[in-house]
N, CA, C and O atoms as a GROMACS GRO file, in nm:
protein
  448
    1UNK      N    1  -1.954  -1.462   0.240
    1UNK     CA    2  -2.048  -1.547   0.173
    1UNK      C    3  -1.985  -1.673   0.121
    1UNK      O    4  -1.988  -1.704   0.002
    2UNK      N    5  -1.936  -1.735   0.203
    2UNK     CA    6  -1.844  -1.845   0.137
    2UNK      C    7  -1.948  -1.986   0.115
    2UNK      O    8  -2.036  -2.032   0.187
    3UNK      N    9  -1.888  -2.035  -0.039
    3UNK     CA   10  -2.000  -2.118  -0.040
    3UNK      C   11  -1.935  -2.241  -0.057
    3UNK      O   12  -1.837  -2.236  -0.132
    4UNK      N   13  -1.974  -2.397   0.010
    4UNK     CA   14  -1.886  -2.484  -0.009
    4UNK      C   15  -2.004  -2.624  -0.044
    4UNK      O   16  -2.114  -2.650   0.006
    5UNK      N   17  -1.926  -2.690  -0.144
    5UNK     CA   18  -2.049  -2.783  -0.202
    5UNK      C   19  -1.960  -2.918  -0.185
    5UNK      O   20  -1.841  -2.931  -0.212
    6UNK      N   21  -2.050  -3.012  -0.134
    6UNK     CA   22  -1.937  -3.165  -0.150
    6UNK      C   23  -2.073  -3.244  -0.261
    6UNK      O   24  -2.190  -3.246  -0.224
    7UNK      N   25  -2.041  -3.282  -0.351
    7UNK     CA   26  -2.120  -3.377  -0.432
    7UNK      C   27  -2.043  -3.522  -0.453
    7UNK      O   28  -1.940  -3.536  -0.519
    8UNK      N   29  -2.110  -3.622  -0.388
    8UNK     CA   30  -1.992  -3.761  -0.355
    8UNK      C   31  -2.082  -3.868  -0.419
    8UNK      O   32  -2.202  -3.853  -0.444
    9UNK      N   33  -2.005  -3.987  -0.444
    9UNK     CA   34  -2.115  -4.165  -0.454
    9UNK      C   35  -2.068  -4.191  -0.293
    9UNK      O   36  -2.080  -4.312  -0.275
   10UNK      N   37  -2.026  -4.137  -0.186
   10UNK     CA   38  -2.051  -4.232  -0.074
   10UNK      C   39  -2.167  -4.167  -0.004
   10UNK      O   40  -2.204  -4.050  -0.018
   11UNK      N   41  -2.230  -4.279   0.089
   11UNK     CA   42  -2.363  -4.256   0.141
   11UNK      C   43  -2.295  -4.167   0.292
   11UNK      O   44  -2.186  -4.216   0.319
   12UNK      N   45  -2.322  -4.090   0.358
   12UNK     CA   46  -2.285  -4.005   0.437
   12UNK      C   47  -2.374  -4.058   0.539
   12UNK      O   48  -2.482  -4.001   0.532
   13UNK      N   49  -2.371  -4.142   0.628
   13UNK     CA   50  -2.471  -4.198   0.740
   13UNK      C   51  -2.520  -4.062   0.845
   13UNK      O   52  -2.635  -4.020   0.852
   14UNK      N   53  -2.402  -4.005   0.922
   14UNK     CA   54  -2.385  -3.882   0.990
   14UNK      C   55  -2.423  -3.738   0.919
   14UNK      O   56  -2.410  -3.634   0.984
   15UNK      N   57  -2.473  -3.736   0.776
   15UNK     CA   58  -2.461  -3.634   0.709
   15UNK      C   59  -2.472  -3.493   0.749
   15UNK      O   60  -2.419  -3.393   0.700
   16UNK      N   61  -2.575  -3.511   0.883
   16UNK     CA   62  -2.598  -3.332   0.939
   16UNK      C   63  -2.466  -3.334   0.983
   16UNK      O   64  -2.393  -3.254   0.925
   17UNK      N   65  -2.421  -3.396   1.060
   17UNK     CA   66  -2.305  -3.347   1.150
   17UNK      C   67  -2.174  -3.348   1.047
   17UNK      O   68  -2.078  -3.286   1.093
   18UNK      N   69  -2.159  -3.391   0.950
   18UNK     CA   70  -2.064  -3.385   0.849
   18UNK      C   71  -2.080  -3.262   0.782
   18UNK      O   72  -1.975  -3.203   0.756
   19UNK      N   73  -2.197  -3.204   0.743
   19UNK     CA   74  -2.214  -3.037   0.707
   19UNK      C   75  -2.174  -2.966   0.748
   19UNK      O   76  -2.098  -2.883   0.698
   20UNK      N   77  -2.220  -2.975   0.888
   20UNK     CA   78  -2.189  -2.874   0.991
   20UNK      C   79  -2.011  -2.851   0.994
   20UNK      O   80  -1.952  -2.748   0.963
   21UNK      N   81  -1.944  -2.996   1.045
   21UNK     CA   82  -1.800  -2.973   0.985
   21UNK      C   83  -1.773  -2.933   0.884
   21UNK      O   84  -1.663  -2.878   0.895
   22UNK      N   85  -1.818  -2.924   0.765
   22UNK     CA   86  -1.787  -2.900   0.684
   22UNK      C   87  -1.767  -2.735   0.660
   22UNK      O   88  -1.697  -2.662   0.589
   23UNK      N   89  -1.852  -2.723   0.746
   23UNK     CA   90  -1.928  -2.579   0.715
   23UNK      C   91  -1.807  -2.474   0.822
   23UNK      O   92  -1.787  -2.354   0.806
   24UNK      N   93  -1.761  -2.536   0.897
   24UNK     CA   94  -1.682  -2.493   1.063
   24UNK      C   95  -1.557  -2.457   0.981
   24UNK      O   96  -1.505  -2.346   0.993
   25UNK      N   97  -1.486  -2.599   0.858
   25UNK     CA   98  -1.404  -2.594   0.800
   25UNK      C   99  -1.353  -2.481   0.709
   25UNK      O  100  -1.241  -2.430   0.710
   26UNK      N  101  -1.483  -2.445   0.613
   26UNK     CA  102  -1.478  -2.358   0.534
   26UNK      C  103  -1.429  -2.170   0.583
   26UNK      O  104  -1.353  -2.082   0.542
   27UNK      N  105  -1.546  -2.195   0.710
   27UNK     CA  106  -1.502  -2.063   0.806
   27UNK      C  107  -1.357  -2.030   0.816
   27UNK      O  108  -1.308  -1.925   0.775
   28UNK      N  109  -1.278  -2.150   0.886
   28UNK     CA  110  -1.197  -2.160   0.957
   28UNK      C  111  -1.082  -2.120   0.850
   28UNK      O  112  -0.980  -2.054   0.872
   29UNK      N  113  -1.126  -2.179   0.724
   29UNK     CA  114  -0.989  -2.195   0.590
   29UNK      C  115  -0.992  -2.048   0.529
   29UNK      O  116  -0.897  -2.009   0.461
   30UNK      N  117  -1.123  -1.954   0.560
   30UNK     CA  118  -1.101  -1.827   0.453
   30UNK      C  119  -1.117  -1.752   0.603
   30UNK      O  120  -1.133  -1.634   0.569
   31UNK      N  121  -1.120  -1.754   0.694
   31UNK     CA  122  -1.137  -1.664   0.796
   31UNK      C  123  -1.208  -1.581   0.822
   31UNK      O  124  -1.174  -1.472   0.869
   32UNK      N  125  -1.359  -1.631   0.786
   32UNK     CA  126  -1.478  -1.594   0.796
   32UNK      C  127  -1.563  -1.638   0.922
   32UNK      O  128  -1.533  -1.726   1.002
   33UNK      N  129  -1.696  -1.541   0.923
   33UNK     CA  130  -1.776  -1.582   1.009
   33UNK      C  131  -1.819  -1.674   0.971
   33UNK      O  132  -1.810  -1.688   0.849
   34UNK      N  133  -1.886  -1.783   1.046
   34UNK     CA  134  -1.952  -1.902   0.996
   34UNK      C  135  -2.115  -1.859   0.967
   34UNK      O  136  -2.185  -1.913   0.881
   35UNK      N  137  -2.163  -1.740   1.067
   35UNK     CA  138  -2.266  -1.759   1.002
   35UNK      C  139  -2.301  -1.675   0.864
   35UNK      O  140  -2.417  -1.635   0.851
   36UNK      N  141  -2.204  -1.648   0.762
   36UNK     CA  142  -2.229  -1.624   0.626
   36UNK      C  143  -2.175  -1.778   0.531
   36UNK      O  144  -2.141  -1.784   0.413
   37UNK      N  145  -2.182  -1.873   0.618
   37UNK     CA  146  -2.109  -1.999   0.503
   37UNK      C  147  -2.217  -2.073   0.488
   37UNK      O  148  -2.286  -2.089   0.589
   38UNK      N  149  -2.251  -2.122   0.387
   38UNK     CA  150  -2.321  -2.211   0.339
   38UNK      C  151  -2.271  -2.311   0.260
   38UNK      O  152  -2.203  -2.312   0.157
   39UNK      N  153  -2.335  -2.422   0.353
   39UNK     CA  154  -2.234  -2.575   0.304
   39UNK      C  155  -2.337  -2.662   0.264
   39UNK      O  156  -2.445  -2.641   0.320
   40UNK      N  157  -2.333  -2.745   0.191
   40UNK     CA  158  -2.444  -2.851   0.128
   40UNK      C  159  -2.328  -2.974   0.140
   40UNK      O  160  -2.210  -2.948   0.162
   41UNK      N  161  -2.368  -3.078   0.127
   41UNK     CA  162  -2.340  -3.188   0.106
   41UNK      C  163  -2.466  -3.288   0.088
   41UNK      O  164  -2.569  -3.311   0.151
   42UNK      N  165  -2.410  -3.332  -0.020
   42UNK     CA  166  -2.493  -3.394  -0.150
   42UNK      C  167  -2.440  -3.540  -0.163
   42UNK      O  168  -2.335  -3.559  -0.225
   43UNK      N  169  -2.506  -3.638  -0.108
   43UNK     CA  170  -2.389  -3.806  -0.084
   43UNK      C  171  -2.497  -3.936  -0.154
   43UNK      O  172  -2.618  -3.915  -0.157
   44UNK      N  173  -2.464  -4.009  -0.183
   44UNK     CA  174  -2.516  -4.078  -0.278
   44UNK      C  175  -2.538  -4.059  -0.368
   44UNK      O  176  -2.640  -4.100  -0.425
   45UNK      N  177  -2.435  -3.974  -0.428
   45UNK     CA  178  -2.481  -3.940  -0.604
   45UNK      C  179  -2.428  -4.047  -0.688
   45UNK      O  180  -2.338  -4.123  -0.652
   46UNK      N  181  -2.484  -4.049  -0.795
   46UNK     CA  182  -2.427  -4.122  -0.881
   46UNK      C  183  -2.306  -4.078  -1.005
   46UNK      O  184  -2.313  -4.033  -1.119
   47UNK      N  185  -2.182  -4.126  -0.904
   47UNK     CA  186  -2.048  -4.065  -0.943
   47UNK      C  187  -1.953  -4.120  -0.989
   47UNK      O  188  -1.902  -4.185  -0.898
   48UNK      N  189  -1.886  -4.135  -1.100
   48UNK     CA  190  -1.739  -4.208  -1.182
   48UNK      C  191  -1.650  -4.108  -1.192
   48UNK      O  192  -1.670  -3.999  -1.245
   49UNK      N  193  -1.516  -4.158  -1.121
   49UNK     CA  194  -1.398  -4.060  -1.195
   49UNK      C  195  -1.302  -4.186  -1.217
   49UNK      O  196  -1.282  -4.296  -1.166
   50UNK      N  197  -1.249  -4.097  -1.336
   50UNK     CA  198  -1.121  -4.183  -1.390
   50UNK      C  199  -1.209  -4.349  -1.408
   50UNK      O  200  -1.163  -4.460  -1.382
   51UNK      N  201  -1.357  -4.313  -1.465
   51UNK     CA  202  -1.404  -4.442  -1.539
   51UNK      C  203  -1.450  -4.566  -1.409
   51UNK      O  204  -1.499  -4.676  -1.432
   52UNK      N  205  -1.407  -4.493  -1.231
   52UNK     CA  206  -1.461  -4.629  -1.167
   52UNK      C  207  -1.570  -4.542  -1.059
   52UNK      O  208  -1.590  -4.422  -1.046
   53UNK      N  209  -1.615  -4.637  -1.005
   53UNK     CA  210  -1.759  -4.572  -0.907
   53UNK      C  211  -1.695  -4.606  -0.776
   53UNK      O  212  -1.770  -4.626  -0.680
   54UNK      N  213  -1.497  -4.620  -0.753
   54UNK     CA  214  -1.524  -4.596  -0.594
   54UNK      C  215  -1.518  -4.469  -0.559
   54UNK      O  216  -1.519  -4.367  -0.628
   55UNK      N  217  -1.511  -4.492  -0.412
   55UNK     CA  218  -1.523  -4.345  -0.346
   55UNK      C  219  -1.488  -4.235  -0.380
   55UNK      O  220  -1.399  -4.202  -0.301
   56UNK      N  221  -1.511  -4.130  -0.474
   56UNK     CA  222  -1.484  -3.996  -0.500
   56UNK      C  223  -1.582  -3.852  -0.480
   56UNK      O  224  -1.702  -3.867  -0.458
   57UNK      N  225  -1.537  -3.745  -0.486
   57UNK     CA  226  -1.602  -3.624  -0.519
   57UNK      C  227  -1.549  -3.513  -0.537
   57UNK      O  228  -1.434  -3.476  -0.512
   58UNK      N  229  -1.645  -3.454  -0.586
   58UNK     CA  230  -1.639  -3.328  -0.638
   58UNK      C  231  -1.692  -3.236  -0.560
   58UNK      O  232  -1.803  -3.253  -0.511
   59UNK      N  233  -1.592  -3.086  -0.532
   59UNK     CA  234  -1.637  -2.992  -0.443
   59UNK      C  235  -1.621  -2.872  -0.491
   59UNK      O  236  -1.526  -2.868  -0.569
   60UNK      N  237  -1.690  -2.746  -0.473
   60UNK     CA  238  -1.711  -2.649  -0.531
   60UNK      C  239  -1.651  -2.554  -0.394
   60UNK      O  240  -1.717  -2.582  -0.294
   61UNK      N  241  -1.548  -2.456  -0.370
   61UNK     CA  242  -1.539  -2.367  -0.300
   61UNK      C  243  -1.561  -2.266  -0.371
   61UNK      O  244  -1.505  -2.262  -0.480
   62UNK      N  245  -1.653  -2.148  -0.330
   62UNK     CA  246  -1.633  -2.034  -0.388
   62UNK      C  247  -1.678  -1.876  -0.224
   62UNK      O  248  -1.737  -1.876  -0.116
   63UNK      N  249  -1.601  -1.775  -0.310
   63UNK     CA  250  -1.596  -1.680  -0.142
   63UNK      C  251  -1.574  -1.564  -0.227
   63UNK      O  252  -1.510  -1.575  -0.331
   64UNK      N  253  -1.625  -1.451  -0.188
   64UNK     CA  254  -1.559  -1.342  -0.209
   64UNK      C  255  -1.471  -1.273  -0.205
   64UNK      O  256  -1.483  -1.188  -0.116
   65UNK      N  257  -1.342  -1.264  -0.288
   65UNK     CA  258  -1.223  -1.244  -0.266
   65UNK      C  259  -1.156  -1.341  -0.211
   65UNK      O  260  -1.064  -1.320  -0.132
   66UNK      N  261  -1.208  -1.504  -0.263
   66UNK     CA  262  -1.095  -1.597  -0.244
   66UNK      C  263  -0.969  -1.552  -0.282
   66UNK      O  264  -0.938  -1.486  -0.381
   67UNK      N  265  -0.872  -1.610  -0.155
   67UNK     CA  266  -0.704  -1.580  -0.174
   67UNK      C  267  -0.707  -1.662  -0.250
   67UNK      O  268  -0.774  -1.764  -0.229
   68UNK      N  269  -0.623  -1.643  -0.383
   68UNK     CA  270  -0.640  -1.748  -0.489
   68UNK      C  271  -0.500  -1.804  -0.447
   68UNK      O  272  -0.490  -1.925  -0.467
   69UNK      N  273  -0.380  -1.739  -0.388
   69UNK     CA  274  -0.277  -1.784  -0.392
   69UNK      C  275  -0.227  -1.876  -0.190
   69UNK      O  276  -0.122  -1.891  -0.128
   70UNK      N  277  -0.401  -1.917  -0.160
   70UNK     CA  278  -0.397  -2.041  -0.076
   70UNK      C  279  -0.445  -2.134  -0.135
   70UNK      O  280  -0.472  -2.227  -0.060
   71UNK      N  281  -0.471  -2.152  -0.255
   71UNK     CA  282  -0.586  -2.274  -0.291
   71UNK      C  283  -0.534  -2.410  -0.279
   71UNK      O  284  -0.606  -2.509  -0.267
   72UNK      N  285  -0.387  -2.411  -0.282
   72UNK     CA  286  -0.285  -2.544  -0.256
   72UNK      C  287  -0.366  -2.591  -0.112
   72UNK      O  288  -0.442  -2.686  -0.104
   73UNK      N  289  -0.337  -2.521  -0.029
   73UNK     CA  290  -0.363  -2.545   0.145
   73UNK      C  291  -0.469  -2.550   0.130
   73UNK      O  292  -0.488  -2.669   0.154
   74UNK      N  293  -0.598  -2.496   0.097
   74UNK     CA  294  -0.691  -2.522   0.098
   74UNK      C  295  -0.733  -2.673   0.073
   74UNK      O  296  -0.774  -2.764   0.146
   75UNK      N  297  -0.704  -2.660  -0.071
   75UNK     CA  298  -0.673  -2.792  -0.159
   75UNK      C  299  -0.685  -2.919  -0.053
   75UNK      O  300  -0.770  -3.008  -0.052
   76UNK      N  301  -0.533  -2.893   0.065
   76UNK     CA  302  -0.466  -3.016   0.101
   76UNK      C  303  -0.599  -3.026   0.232
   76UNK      O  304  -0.633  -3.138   0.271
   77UNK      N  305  -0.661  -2.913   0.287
   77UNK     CA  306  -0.698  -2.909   0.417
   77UNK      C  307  -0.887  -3.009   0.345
   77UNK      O  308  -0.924  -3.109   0.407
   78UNK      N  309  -0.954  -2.968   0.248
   78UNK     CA  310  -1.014  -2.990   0.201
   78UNK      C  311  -1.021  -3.145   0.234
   78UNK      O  312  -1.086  -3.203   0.320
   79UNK      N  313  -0.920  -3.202   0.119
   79UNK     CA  314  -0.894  -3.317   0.094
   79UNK      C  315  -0.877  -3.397   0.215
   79UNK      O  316  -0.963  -3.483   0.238
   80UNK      N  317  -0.783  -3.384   0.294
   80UNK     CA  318  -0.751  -3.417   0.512
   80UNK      C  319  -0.896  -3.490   0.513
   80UNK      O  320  -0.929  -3.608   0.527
   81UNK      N  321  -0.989  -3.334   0.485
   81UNK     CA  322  -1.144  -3.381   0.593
   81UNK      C  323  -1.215  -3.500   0.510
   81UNK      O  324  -1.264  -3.602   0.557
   82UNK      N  325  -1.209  -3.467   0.399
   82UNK     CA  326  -1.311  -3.542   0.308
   82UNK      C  327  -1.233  -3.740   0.293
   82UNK      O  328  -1.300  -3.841   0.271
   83UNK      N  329  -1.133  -3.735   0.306
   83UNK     CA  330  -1.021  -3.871   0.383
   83UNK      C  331  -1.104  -3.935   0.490
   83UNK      O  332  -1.163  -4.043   0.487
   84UNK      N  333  -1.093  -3.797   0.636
   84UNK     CA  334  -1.125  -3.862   0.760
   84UNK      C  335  -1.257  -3.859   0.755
   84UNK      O  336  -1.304  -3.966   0.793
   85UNK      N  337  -1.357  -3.763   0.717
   85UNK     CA  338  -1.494  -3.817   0.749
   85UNK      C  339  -1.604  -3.896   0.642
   85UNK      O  340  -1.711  -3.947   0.675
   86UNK      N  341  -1.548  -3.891   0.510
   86UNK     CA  342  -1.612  -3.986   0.428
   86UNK      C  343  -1.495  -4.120   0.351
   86UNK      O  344  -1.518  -4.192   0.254
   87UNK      N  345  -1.393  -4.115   0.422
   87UNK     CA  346  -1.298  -4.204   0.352
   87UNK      C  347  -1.267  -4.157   0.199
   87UNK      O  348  -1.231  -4.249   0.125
   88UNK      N  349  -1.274  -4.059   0.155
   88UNK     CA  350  -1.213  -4.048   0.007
   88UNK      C  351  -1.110  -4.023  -0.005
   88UNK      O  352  -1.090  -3.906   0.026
   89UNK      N  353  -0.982  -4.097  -0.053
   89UNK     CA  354  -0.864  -4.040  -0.100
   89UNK      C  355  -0.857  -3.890  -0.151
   89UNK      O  356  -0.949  -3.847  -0.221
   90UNK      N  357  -0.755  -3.816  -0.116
   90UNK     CA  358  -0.778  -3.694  -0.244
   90UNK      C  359  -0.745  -3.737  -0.377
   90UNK      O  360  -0.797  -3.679  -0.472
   91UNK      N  361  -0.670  -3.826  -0.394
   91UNK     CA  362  -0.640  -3.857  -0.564
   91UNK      C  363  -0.768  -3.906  -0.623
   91UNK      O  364  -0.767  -3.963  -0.732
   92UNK      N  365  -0.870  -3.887  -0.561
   92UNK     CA  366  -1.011  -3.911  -0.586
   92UNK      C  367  -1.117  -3.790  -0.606
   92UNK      O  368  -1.223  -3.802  -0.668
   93UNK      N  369  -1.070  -3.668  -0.543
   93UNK     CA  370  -1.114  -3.532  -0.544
   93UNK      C  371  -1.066  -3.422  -0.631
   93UNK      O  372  -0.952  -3.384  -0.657
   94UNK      N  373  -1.187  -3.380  -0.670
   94UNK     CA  374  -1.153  -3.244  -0.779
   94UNK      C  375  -1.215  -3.130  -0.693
   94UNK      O  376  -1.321  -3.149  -0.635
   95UNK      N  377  -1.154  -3.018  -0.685
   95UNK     CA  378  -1.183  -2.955  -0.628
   95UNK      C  379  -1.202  -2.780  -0.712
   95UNK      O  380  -1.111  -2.697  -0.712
   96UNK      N  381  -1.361  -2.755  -0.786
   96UNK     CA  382  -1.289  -2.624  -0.836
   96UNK      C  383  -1.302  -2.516  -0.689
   96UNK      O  384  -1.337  -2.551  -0.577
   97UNK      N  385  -1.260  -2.376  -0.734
   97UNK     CA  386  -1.209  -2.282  -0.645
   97UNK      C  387  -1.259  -2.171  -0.742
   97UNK      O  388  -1.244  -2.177  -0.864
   98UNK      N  389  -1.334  -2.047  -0.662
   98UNK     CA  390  -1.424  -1.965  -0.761
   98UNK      C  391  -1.397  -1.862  -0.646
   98UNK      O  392  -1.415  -1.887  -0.527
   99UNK      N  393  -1.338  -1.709  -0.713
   99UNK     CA  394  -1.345  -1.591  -0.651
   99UNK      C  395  -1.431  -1.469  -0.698
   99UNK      O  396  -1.390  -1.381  -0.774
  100UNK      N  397  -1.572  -1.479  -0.634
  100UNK     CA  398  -1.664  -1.405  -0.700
  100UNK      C  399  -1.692  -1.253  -0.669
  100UNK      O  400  -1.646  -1.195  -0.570
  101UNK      N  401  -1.757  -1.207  -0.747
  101UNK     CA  402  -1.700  -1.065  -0.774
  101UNK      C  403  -1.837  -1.028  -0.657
  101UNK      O  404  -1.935  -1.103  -0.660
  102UNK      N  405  -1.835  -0.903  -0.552
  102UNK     CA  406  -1.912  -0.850  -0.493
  102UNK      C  407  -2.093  -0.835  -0.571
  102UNK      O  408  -2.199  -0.885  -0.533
  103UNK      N  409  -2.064  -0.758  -0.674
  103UNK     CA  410  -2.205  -0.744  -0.724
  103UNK      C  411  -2.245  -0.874  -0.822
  103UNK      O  412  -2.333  -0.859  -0.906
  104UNK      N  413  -2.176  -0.998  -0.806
  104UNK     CA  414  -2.257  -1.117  -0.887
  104UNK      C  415  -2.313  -1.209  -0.775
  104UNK      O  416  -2.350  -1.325  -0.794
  105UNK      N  417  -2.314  -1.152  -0.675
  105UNK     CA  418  -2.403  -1.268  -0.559
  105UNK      C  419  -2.470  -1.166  -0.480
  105UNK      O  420  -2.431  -1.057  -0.439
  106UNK      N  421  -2.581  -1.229  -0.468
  106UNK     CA  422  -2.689  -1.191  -0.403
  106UNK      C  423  -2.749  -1.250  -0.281
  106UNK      O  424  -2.760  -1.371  -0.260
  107UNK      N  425  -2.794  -1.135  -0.186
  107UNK     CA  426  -2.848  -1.208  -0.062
  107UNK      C  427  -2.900  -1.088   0.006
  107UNK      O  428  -2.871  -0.969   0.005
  108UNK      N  429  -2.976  -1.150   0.057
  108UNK     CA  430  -3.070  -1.062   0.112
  108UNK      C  431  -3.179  -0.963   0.042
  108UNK      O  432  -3.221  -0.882   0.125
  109UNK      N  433  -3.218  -0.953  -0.044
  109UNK     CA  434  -3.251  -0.864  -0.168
  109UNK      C  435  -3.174  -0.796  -0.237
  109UNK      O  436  -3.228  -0.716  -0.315
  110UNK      N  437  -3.000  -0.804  -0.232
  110UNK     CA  438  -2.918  -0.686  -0.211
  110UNK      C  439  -2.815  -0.778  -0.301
  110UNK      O  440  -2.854  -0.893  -0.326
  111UNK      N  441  -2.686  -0.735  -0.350
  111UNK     CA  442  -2.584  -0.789  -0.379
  111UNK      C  443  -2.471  -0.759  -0.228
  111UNK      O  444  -2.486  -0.668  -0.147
  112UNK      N  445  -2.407  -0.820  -0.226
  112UNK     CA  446  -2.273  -0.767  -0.156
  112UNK      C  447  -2.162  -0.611  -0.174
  112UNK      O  448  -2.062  -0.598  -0.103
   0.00000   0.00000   0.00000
């Protein structure tokens, strides 16, 4: 159930096809099926870090039984994509990282 959120101020022209990577990415980084990932990307928000409105964002990974002790690589692989397909520096990206417990997510009528 891996869940991956990009909330940015840049306008995402390509945005489906930037999800979808996004979404391929997330699979690929916790070694999951893709079809339990759910990816949003959220672009034109209205966003300041460190007090200026260029290009930054904020991303939410969270998975069940995130390896907490990849989150560096994650971190760096994260940051790579969000560079090449929306131009954001990572010194521009916060990234939290959330390892959620089986019975606090729900799907299907059911918890995990």
């Amino acid at each position: 159930m891996p869940f991956i959120k990009v909330e940015t101020n840049v306008s995402a022209p390509g945005a489906e096809e930037t999800v979808k990577a996004l979404s391929a990415l997330a699979a690929d980084m916790l070694g999951k099926p893709e079809q339990y990932v759910l990816a949003i990307l959220e672009d034109g928000k209205t966003l300041v870090f460190g007090g200026s409105a260029e290009p930054a964002a904020y991303v939410t990974l969270d998975s069940i039984g995130l390896p907490e002790g990849r989150t560096a690589e994650f971190s760096a692989s994260i940051c790579r994509f969000l560079e090449s397909a929306l131009g954001i520096p990572g010194e521009r990206v916060y990234i939290a990282f959330g390892d959620i417990e089986r019975h606090l997510f729900g799907w299907d009528g059911k918890t995990f």
